[in-house]
N, CA, C and O atoms as a GROMACS GRO file, in nm:
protein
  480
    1UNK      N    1   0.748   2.452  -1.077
    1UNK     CA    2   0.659   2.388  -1.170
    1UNK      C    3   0.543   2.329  -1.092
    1UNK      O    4   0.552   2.318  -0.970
    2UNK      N    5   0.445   2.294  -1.150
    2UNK     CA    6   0.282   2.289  -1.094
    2UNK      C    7   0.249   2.243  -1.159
    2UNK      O    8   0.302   2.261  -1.269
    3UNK      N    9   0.127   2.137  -1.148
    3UNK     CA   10   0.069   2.025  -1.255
    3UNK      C   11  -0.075   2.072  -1.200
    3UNK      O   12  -0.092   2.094  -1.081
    4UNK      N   13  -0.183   2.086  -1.302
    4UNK     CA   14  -0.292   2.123  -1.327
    4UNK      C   15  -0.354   1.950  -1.271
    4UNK      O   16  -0.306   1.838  -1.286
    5UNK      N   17  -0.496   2.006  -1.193
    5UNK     CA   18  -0.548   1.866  -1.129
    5UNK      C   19  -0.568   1.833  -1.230
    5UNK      O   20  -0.602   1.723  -1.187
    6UNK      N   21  -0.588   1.817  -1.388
    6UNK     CA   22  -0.630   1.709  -1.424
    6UNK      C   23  -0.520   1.621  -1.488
    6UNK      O   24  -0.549   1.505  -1.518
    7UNK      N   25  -0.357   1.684  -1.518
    7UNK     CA   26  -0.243   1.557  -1.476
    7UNK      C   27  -0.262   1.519  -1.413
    7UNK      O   28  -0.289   1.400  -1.431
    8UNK      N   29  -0.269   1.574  -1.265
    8UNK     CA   30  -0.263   1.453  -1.164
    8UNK      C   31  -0.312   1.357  -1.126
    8UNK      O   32  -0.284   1.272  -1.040
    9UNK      N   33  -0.434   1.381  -1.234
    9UNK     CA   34  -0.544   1.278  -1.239
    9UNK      C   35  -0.525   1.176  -1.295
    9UNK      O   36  -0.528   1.064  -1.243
   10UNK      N   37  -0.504   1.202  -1.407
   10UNK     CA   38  -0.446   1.134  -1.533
   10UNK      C   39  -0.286   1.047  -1.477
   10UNK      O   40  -0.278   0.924  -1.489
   11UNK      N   41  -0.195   1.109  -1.431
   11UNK     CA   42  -0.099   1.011  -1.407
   11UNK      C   43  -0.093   0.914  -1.278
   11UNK      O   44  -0.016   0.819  -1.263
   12UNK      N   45  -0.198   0.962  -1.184
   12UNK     CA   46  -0.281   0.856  -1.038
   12UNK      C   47  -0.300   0.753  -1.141
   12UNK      O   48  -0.218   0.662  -1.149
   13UNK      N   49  -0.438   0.758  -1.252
   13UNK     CA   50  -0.479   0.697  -1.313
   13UNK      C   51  -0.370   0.567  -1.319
   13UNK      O   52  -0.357   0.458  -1.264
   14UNK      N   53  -0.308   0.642  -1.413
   14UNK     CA   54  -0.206   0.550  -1.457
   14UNK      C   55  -0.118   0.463  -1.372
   14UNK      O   56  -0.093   0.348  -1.408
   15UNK      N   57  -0.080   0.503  -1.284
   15UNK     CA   58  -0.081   0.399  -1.144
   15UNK      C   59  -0.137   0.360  -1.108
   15UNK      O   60  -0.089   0.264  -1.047
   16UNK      N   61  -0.267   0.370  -1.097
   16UNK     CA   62  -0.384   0.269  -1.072
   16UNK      C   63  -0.350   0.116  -1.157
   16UNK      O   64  -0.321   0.003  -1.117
   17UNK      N   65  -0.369   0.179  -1.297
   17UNK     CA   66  -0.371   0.095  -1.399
   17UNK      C   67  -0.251  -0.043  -1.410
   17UNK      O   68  -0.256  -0.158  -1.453
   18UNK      N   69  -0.160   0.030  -1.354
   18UNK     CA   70  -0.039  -0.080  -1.338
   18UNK      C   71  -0.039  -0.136  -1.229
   18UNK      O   72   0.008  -0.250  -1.231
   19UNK      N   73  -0.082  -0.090  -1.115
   19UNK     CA   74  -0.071  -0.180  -1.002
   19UNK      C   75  -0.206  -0.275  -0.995
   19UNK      O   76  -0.210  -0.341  -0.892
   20UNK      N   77  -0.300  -0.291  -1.070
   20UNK     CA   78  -0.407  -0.390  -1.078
   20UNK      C   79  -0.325  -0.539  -1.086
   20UNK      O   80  -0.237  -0.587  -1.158
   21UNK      N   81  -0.409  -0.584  -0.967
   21UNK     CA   82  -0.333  -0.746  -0.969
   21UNK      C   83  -0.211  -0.762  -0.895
   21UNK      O   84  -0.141  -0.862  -0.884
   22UNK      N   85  -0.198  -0.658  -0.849
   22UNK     CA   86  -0.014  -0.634  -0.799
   22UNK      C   87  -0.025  -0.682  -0.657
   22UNK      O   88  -0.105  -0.769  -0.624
   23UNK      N   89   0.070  -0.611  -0.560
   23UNK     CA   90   0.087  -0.631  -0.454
   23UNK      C   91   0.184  -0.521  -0.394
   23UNK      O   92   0.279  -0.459  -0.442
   24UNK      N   93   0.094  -0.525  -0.213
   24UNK     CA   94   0.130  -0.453  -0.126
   24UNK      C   95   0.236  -0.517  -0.034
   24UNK      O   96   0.200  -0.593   0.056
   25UNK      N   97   0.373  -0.486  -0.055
   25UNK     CA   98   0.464  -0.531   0.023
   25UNK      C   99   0.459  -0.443   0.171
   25UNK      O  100   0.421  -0.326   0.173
   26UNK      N  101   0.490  -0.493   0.257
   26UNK     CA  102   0.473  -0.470   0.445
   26UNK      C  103   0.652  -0.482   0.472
   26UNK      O  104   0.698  -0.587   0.514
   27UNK      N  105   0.718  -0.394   0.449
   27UNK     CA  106   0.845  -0.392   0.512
   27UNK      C  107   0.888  -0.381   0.642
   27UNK      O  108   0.814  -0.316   0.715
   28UNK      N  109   1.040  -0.449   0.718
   28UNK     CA  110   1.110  -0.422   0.836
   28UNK      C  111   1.188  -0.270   0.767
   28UNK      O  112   1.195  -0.225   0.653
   29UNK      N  113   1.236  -0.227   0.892
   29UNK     CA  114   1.349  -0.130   0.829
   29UNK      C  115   1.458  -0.161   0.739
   29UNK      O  116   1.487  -0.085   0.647
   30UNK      N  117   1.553  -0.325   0.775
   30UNK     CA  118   1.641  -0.296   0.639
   30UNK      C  119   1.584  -0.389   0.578
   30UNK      O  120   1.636  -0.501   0.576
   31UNK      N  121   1.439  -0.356   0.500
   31UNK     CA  122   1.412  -0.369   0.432
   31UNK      C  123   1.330  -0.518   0.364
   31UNK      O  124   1.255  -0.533   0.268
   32UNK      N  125   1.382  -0.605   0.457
   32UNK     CA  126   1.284  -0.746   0.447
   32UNK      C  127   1.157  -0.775   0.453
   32UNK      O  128   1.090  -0.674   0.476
   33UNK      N  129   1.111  -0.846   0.444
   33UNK     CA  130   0.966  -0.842   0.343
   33UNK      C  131   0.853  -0.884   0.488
   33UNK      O  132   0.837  -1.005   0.472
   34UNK      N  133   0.804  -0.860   0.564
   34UNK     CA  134   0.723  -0.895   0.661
   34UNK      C  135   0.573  -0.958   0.600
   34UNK      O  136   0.533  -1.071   0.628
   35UNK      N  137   0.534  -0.906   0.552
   35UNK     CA  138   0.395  -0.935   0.490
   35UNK      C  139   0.376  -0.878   0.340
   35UNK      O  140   0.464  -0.808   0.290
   36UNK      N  141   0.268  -0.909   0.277
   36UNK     CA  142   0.232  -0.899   0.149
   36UNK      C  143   0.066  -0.938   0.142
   36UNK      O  144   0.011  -1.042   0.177
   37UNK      N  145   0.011  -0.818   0.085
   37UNK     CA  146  -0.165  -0.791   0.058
   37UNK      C  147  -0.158  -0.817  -0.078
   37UNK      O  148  -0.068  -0.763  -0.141
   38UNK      N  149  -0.249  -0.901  -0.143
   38UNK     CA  150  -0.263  -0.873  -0.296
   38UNK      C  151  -0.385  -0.773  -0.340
   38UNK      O  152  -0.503  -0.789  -0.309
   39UNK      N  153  -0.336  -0.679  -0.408
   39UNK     CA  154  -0.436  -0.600  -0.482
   39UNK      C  155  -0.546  -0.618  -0.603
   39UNK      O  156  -0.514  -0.666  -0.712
   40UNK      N  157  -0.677  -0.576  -0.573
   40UNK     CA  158  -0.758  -0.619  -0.652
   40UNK      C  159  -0.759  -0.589  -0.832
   40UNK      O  160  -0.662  -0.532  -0.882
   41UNK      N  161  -0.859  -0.625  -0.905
   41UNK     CA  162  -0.830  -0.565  -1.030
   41UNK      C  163  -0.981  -0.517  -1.045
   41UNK      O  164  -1.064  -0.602  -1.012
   42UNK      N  165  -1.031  -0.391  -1.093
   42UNK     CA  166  -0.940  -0.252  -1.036
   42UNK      C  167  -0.896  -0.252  -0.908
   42UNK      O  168  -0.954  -0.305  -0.813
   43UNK      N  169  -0.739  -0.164  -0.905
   43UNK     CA  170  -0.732  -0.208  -0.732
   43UNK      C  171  -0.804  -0.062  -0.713
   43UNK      O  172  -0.811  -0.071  -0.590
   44UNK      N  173  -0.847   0.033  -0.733
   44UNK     CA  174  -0.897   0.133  -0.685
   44UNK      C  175  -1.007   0.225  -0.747
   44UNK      O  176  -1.107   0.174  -0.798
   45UNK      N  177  -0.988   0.379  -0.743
   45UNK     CA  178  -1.027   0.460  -0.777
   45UNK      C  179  -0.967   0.597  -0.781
   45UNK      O  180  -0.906   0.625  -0.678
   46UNK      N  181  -0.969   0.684  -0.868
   46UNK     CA  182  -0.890   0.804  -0.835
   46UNK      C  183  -1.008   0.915  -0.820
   46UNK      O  184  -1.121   0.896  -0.864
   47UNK      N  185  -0.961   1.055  -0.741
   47UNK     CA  186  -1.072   1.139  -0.772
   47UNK      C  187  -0.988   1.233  -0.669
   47UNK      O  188  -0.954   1.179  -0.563
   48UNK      N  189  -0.948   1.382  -0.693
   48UNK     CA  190  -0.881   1.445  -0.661
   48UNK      C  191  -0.745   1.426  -0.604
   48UNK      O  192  -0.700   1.439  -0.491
   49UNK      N  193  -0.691   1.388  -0.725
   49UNK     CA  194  -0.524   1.319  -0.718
   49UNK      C  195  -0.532   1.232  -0.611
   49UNK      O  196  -0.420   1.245  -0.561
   50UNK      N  197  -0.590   1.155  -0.546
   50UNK     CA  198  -0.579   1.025  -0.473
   50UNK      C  199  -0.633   0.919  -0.534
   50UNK      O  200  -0.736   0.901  -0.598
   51UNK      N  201  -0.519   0.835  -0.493
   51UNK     CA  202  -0.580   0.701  -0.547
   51UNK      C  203  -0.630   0.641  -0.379
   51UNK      O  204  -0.569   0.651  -0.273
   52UNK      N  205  -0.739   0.590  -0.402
   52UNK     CA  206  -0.829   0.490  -0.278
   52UNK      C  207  -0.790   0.371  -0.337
   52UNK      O  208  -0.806   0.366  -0.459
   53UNK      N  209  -0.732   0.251  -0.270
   53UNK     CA  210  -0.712   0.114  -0.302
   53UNK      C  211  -0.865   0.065  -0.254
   53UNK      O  212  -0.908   0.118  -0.151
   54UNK      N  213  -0.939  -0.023  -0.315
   54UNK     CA  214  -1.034  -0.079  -0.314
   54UNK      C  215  -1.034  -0.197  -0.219
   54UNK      O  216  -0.932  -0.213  -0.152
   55UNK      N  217  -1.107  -0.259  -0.207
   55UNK     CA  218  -1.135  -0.420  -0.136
   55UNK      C  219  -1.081  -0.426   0.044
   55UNK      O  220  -1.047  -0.517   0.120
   56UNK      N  221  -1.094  -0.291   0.055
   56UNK     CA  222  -0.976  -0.277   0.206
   56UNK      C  223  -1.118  -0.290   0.312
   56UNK      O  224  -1.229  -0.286   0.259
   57UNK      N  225  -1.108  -0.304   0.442
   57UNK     CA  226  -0.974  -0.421   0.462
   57UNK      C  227  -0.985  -0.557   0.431
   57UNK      O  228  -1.072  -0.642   0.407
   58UNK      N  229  -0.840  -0.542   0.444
   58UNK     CA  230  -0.764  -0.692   0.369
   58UNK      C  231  -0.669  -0.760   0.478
   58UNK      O  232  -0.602  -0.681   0.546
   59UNK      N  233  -0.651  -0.928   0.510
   59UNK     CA  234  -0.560  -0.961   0.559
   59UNK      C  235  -0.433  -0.988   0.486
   59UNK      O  236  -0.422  -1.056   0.384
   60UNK      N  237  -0.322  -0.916   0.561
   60UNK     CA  238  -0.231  -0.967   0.495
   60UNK      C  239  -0.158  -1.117   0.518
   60UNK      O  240  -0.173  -1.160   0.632
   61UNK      N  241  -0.094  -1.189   0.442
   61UNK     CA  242  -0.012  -1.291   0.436
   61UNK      C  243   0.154  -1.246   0.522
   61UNK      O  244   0.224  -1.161   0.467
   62UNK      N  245   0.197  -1.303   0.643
   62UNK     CA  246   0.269  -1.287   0.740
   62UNK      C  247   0.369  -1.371   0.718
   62UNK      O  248   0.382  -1.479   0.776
   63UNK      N  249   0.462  -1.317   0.614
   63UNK     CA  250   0.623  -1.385   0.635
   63UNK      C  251   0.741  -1.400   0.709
   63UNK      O  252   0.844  -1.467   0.699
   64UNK      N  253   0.666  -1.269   0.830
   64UNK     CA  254   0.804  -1.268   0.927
   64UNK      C  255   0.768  -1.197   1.045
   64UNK      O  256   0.751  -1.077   1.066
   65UNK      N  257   0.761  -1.317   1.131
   65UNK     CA  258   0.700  -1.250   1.265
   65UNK      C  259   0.826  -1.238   1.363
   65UNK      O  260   0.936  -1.294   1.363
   66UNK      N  261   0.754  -1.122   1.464
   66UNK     CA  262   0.863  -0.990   1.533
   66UNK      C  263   0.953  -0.926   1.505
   66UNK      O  264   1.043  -0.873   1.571
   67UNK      N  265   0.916  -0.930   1.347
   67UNK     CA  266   0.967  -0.759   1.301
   67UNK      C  267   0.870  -0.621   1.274
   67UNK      O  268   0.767  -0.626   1.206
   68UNK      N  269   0.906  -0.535   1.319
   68UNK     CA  270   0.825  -0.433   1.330
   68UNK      C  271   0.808  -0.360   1.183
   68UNK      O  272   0.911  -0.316   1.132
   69UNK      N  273   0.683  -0.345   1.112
   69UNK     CA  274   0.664  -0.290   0.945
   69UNK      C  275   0.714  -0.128   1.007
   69UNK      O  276   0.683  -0.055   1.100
   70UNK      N  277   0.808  -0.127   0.894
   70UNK     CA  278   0.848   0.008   0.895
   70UNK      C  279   0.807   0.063   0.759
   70UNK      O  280   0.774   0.182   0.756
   71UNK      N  281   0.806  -0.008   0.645
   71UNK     CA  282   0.752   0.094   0.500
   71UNK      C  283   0.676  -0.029   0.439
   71UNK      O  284   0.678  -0.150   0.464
   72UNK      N  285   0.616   0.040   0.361
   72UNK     CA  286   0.528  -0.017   0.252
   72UNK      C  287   0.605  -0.005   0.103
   72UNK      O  288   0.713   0.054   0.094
   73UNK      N  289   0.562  -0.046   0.024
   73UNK     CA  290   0.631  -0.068  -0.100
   73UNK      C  291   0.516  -0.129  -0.159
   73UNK      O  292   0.429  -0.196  -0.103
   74UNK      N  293   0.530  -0.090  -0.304
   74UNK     CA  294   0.383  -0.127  -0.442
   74UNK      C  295   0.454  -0.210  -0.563
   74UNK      O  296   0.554  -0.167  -0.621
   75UNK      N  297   0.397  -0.323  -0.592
   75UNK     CA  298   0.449  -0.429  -0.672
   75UNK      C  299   0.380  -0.407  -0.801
   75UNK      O  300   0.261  -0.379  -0.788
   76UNK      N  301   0.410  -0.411  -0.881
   76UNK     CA  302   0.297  -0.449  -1.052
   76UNK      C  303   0.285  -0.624  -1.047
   76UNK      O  304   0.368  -0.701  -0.997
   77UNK      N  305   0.192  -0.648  -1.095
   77UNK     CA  306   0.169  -0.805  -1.057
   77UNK      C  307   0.253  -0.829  -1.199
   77UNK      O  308   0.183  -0.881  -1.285
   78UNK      N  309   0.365  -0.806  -1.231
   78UNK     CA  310   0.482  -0.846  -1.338
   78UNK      C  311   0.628  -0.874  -1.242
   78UNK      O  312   0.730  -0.934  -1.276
   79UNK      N  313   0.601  -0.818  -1.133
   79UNK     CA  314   0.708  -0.842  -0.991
   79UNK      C  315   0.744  -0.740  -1.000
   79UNK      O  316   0.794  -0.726  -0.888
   80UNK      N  317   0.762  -0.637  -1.057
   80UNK     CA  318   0.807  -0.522  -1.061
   80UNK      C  319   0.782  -0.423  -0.976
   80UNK      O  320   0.675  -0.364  -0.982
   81UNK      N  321   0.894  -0.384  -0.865
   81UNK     CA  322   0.858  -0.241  -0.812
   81UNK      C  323   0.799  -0.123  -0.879
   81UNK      O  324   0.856  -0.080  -0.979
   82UNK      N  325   0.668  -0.054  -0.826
   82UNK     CA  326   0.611   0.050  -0.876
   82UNK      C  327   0.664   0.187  -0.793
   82UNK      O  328   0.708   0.290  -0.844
   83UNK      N  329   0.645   0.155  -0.637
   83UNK     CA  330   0.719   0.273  -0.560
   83UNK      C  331   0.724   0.193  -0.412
   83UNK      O  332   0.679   0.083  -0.379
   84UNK      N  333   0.784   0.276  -0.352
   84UNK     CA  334   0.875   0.196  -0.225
   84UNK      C  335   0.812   0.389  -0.152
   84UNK      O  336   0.756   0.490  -0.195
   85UNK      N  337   0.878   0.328  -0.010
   85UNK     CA  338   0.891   0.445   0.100
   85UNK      C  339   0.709   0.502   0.160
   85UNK      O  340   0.668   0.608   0.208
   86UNK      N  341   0.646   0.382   0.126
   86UNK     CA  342   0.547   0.483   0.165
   86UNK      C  343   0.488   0.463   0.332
   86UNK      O  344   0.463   0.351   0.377
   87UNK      N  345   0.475   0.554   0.391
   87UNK     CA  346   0.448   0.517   0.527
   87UNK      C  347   0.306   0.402   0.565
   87UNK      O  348   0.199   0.364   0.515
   88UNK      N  349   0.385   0.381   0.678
   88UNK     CA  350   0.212   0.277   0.767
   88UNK      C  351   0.224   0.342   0.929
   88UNK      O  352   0.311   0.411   0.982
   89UNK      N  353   0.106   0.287   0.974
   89UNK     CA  354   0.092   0.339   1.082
   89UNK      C  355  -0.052   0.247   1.105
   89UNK      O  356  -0.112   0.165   1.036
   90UNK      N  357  -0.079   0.326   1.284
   90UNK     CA  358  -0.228   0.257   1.323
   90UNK      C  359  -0.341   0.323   1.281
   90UNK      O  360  -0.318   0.376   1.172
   91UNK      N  361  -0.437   0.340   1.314
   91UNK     CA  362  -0.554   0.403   1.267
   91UNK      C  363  -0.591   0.578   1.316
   91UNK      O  364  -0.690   0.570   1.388
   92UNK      N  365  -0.573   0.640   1.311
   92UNK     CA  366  -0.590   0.778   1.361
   92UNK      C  367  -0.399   0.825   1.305
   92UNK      O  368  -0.371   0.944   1.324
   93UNK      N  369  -0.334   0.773   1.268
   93UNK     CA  370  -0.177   0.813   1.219
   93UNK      C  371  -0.180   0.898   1.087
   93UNK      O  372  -0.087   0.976   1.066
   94UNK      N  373  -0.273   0.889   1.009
   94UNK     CA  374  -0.226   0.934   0.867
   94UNK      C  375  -0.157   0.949   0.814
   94UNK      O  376  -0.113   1.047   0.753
   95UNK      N  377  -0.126   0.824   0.827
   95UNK     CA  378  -0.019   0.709   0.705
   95UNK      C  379  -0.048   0.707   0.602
   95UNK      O  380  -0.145   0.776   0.570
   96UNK      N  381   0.002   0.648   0.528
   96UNK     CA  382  -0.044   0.613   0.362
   96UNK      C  383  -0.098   0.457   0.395
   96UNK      O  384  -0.195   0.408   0.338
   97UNK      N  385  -0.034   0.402   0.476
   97UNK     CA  386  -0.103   0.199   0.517
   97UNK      C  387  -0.179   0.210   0.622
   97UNK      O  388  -0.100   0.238   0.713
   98UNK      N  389  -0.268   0.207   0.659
   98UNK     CA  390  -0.320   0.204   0.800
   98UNK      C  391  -0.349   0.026   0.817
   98UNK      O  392  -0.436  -0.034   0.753
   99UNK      N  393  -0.250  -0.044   0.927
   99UNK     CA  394  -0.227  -0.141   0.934
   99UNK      C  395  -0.302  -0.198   1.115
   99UNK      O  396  -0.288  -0.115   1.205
  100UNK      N  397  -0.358  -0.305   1.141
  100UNK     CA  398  -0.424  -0.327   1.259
  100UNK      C  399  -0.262  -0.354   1.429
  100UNK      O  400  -0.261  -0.357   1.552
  101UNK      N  401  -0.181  -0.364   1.334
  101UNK     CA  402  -0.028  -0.385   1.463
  101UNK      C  403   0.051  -0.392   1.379
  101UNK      O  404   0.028  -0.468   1.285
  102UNK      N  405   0.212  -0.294   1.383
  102UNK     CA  406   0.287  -0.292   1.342
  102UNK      C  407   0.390  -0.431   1.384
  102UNK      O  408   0.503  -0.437   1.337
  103UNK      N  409   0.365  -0.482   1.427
  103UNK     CA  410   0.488  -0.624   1.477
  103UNK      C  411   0.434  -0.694   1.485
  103UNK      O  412   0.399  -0.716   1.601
  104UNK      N  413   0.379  -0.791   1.376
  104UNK     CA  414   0.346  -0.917   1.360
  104UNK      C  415   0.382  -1.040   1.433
  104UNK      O  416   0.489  -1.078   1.384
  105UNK      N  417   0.345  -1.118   1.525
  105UNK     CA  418   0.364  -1.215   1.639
  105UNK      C  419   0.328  -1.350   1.586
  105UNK      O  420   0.221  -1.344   1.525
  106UNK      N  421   0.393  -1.501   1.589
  106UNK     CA  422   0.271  -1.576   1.555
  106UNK      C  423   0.166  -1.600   1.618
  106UNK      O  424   0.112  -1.590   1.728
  107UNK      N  425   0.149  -1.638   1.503
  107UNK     CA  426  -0.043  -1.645   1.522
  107UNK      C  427  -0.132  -1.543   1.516
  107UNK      O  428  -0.252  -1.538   1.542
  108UNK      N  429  -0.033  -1.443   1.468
  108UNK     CA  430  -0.120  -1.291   1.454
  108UNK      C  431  -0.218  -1.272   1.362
  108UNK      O  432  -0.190  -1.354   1.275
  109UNK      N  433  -0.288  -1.230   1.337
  109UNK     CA  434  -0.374  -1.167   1.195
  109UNK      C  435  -0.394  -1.026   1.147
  109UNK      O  436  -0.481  -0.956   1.198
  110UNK      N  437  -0.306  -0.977   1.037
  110UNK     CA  438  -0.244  -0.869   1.046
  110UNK      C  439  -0.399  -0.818   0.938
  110UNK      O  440  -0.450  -0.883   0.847
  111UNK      N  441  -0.421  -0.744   0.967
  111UNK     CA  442  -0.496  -0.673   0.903
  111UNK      C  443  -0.478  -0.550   0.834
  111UNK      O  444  -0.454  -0.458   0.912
  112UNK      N  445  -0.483  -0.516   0.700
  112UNK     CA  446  -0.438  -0.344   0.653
  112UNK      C  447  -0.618  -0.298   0.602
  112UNK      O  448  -0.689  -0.347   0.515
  113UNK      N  449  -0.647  -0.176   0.709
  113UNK     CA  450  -0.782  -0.116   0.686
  113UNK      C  451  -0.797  -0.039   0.579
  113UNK      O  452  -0.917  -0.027   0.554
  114UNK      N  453  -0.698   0.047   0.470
  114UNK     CA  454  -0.676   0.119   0.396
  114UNK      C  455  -0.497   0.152   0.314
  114UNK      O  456  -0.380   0.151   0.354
  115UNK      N  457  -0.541   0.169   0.232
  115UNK     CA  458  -0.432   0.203   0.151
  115UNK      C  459  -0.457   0.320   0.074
  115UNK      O  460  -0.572   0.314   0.030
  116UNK      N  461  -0.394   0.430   0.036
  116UNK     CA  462  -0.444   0.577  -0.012
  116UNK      C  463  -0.320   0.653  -0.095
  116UNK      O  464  -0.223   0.671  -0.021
  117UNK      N  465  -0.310   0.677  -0.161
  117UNK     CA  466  -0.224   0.721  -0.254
  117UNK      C  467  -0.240   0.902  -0.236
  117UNK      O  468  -0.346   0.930  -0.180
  118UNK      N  469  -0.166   1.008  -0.268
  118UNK     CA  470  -0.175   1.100  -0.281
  118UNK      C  471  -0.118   1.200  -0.358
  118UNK      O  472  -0.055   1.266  -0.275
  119UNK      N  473  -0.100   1.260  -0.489
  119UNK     CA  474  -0.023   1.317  -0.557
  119UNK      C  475  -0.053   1.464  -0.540
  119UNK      O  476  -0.136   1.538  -0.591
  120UNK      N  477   0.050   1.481  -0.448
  120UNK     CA  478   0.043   1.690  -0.392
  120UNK      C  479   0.040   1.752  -0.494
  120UNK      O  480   0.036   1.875  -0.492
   0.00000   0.00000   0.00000
């Protein structure tokens, strides 16, 4: 089965639409919460099944220093998980998070340069 670009447009959209106001969770591996970006309203734009998160870069808020971000995860600003598992990495990685240091230290200032959505 195969979805014609303009579903994929249409249902990006629609994730767009719910994650306005939301938030970018910064995960360890099992899973604890390292940092958190809040997303703008609109948080983005779509245009060939990607969603571009807007307002980037952004600092994130640092709940847990010397753990290393292993996933990202998307909040609806209702608290609600939207989707989990999505990769981060540094800048040249092509990640889905492109984040300024994966292991937050105190006194760090974690920076995320982009956030990018992609529906194959």
């Amino acid at each position: 089965m195969a979805y014609t670009a303009t579903e994929k447009n249409d249902a990006m959209t629609g994730r767009r639409d719910r994650l306005n106001d939301g938030t970018l969770r910064l995960l360890g591996a099992g899973g604890e919460l390292v940092a958190t970006v809040a997303l703008s309203n609109p948080c983005g734009t779509v245009t060939g099944s990607s969603l571009t998160f807007s307002g980037f870069p952004k600092s994130a808020t640092i709940l847990l220093t010397g753990t290393a971000i292993a996933s990202a995860a998307l909040r609806r600003s209702s608290a609600v998980d939207s989707s989990t598992g999505h990769t981060v990495g540094l800048s040249g990685s092509g990640a889905q998070v492109i984040l300024s240091k994966l292991t937050p230290a105190v006194g760090d200032t974690l920076s995320v340069s982009s956030l990018t959505l992609t529906d194959a």
